[in-house]
DRENTOR-88205 format. One record per atom (N, C-alpha, C): residue number from 0; residue in three letters; y, z, x. Coordinates in steps of 0.1 Angstrom, whole numbers, plus 5000, padded with zeros to 4 digits. Layout:
<nodes>
NODE, nr, rest, py, pz, px
NODE, NUM, ALA, Y, Z, X
...
</nodes>
This chain:
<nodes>
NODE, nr, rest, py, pz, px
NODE, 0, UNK, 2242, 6384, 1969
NODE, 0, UNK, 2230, 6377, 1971
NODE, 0, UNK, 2219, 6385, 1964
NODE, 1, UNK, 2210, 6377, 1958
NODE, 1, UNK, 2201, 6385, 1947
NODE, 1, UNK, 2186, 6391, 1958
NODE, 2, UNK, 2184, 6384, 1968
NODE, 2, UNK, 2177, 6385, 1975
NODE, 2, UNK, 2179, 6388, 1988
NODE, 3, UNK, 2170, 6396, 1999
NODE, 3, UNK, 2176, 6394, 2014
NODE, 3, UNK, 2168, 6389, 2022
NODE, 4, UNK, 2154, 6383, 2017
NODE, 4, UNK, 2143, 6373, 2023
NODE, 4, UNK, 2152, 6363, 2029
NODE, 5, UNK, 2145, 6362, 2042
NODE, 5, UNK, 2145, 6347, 2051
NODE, 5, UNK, 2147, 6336, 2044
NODE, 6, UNK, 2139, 6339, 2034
NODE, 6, UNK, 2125, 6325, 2028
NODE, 6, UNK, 2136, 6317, 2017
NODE, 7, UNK, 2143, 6331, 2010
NODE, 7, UNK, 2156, 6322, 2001
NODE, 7, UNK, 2165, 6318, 2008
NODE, 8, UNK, 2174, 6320, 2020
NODE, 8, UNK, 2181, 6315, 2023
NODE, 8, UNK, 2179, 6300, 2033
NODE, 9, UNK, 2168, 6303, 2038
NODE, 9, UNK, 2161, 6290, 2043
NODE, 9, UNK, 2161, 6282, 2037
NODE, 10, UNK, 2161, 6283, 2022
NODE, 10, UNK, 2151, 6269, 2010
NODE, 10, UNK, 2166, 6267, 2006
NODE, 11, UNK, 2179, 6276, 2011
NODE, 11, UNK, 2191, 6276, 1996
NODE, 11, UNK, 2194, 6260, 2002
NODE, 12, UNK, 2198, 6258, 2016
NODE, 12, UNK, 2209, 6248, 2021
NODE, 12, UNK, 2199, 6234, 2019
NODE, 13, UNK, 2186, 6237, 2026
NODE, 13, UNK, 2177, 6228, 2024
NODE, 13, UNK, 2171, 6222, 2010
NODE, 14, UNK, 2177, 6225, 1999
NODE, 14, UNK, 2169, 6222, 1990
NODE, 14, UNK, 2183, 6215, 1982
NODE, 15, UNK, 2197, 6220, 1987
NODE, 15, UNK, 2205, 6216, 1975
NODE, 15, UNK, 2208, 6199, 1985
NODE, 16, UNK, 2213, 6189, 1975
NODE, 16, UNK, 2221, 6178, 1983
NODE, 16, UNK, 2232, 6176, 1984
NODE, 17, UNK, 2235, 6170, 1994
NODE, 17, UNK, 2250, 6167, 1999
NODE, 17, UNK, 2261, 6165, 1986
NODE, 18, UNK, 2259, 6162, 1978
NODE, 18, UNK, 2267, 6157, 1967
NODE, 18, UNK, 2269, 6169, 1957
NODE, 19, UNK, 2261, 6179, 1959
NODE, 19, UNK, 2262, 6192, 1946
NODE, 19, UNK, 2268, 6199, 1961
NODE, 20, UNK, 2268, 6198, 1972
NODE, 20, UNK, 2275, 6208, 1984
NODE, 20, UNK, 2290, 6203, 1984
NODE, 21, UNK, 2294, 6187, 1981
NODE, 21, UNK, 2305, 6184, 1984
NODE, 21, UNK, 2315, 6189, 1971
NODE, 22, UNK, 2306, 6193, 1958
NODE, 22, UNK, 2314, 6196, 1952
NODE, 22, UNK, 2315, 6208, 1944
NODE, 23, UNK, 2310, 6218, 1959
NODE, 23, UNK, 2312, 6234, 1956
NODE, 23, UNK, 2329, 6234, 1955
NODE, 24, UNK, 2332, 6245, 1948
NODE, 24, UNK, 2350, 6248, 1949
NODE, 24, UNK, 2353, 6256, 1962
NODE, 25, UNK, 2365, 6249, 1965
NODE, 25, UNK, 2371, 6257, 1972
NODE, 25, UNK, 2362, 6253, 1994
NODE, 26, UNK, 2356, 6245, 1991
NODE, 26, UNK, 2348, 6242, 2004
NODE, 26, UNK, 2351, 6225, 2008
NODE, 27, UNK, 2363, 6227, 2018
NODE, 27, UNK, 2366, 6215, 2019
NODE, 27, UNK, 2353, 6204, 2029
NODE, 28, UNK, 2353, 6191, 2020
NODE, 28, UNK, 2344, 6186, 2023
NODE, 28, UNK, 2339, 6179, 2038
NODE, 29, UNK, 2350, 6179, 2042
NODE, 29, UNK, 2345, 6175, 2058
NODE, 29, UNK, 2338, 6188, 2066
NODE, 30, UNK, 2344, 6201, 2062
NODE, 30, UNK, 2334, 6212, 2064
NODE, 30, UNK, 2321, 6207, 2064
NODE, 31, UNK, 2321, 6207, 2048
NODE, 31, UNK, 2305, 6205, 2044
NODE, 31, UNK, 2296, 6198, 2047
NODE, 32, UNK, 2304, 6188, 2053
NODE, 32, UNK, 2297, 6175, 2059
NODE, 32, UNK, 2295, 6177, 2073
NODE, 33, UNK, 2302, 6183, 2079
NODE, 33, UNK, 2299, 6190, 2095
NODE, 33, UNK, 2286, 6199, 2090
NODE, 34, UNK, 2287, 6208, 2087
NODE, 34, UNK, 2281, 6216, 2081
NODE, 34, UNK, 2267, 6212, 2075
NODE, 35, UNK, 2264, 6199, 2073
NODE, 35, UNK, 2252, 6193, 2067
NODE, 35, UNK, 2245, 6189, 2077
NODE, 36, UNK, 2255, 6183, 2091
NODE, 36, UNK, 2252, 6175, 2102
NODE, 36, UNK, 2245, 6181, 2112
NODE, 37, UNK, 2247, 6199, 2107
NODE, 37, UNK, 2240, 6211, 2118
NODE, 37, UNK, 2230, 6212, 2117
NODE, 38, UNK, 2219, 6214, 2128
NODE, 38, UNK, 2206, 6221, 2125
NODE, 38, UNK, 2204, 6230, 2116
NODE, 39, UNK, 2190, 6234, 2107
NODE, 39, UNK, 2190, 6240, 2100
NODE, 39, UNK, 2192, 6252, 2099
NODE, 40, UNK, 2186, 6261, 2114
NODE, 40, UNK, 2189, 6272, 2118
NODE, 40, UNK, 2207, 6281, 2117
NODE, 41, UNK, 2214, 6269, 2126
NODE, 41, UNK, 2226, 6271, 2121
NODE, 41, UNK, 2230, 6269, 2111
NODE, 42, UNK, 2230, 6266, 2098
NODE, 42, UNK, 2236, 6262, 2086
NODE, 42, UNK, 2228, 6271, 2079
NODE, 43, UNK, 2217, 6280, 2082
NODE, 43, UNK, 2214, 6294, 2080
NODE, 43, UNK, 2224, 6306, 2082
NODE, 44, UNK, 2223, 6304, 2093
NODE, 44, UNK, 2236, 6316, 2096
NODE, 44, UNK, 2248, 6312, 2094
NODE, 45, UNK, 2257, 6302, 2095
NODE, 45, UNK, 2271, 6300, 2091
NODE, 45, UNK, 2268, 6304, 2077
NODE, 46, UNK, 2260, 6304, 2067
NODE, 46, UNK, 2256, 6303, 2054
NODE, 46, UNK, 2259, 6321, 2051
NODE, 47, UNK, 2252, 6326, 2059
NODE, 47, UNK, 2258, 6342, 2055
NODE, 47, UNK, 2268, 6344, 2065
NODE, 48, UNK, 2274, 6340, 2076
NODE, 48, UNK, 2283, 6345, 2085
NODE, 48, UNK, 2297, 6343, 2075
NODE, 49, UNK, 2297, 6330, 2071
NODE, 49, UNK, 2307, 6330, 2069
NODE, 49, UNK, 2310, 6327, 2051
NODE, 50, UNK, 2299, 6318, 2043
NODE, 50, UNK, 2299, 6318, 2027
NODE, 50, UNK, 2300, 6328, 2021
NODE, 51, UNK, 2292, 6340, 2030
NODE, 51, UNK, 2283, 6351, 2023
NODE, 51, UNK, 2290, 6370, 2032
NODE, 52, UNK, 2300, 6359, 2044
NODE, 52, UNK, 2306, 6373, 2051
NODE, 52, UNK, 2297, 6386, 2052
NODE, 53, UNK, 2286, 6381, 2060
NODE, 53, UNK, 2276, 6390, 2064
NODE, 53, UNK, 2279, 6388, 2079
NODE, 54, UNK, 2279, 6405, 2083
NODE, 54, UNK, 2277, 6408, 2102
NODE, 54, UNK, 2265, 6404, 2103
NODE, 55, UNK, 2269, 6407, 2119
NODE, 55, UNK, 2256, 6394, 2127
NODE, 55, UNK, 2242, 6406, 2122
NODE, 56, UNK, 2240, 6417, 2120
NODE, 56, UNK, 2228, 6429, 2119
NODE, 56, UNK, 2223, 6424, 2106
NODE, 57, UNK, 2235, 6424, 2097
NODE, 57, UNK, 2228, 6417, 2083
NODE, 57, UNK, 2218, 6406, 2085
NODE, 58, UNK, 2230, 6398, 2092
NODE, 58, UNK, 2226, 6383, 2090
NODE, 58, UNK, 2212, 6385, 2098
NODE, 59, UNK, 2212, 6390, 2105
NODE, 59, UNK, 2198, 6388, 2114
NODE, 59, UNK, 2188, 6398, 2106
NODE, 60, UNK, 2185, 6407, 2102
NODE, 60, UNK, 2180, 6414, 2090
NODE, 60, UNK, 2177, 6402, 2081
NODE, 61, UNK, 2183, 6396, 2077
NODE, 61, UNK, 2181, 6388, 2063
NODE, 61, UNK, 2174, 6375, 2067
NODE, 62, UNK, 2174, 6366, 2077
NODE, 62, UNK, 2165, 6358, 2087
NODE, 62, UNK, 2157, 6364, 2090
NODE, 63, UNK, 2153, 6378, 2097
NODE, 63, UNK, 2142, 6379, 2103
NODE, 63, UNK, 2146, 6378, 2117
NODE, 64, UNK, 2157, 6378, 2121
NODE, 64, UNK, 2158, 6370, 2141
NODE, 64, UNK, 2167, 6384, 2143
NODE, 65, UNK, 2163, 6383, 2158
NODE, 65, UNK, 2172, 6388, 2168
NODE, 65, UNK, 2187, 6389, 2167
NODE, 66, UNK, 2197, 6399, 2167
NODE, 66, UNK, 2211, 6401, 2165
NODE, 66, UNK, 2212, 6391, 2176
NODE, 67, UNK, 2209, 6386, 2184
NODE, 67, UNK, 2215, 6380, 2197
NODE, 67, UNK, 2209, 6362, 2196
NODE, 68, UNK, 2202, 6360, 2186
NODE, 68, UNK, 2199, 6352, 2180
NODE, 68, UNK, 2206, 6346, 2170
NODE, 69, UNK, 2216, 6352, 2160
NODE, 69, UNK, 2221, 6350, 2152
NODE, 69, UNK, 2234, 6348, 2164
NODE, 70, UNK, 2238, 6353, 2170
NODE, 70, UNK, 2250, 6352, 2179
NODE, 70, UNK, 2249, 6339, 2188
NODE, 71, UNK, 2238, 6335, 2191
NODE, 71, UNK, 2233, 6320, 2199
NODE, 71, UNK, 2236, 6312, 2186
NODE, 72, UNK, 2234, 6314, 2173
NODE, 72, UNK, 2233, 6304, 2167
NODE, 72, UNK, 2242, 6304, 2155
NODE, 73, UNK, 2257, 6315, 2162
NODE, 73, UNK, 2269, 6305, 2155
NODE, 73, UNK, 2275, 6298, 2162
NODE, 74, UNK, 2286, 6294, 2152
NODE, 74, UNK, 2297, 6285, 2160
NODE, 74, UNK, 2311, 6292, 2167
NODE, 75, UNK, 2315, 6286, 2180
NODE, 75, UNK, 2327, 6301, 2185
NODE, 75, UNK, 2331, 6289, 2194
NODE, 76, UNK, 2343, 6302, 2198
NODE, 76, UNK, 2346, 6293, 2215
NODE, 76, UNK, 2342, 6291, 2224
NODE, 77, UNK, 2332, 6304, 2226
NODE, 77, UNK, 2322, 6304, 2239
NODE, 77, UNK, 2312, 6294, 2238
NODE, 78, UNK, 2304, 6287, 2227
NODE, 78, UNK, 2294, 6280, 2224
NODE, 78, UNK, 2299, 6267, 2225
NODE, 79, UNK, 2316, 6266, 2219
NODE, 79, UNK, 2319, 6254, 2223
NODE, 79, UNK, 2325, 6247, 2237
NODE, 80, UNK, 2327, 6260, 2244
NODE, 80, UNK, 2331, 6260, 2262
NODE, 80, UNK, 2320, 6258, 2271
NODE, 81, UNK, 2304, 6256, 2263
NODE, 81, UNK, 2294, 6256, 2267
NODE, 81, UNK, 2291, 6267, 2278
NODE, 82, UNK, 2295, 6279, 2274
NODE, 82, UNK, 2288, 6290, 2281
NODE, 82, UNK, 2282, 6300, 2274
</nodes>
């Protein structure tokens, strides 16, 4: 990543469209399409968690938020067992 500002990764998911996302390589598209369906916050962090394989210190470093903030707002088993 050329940069570690908030501000670019904020603008990256928001600014590209569904159609140039569905036809990144290698990113199967029902992913992408869940993945479009998420708030923006999340599709921030899944964006380094997991495109960009950044730990949650990075990832929160590079947002600007709370390590425990970046942990509220991935996706897991705990989030999906609603606890």
């Amino acid at each position: 990543m050329a940069t570690t500002s908030g501000r670019w990764c904020r603008g990256a998911l928001a600014d590209q469209d569904a159609e140039g996302h569905q036809q990144a390589q290698g990113i199967d598209p029902a992913l992408m399409a869940a993945l479009l369906r998420s708030p923006r916050r999340q599709r921030e962090v899944v964006a380094l968690r997991v495109f960009l394989d950044l730990d949650t210190e990075a990832t929160a470093k590079t947002l600007g938020i709370a390590p425990g903030t970046v942990t509220a707002r991935s996706p897991g088993p705990r989030r999906r067992a609603g606890r």
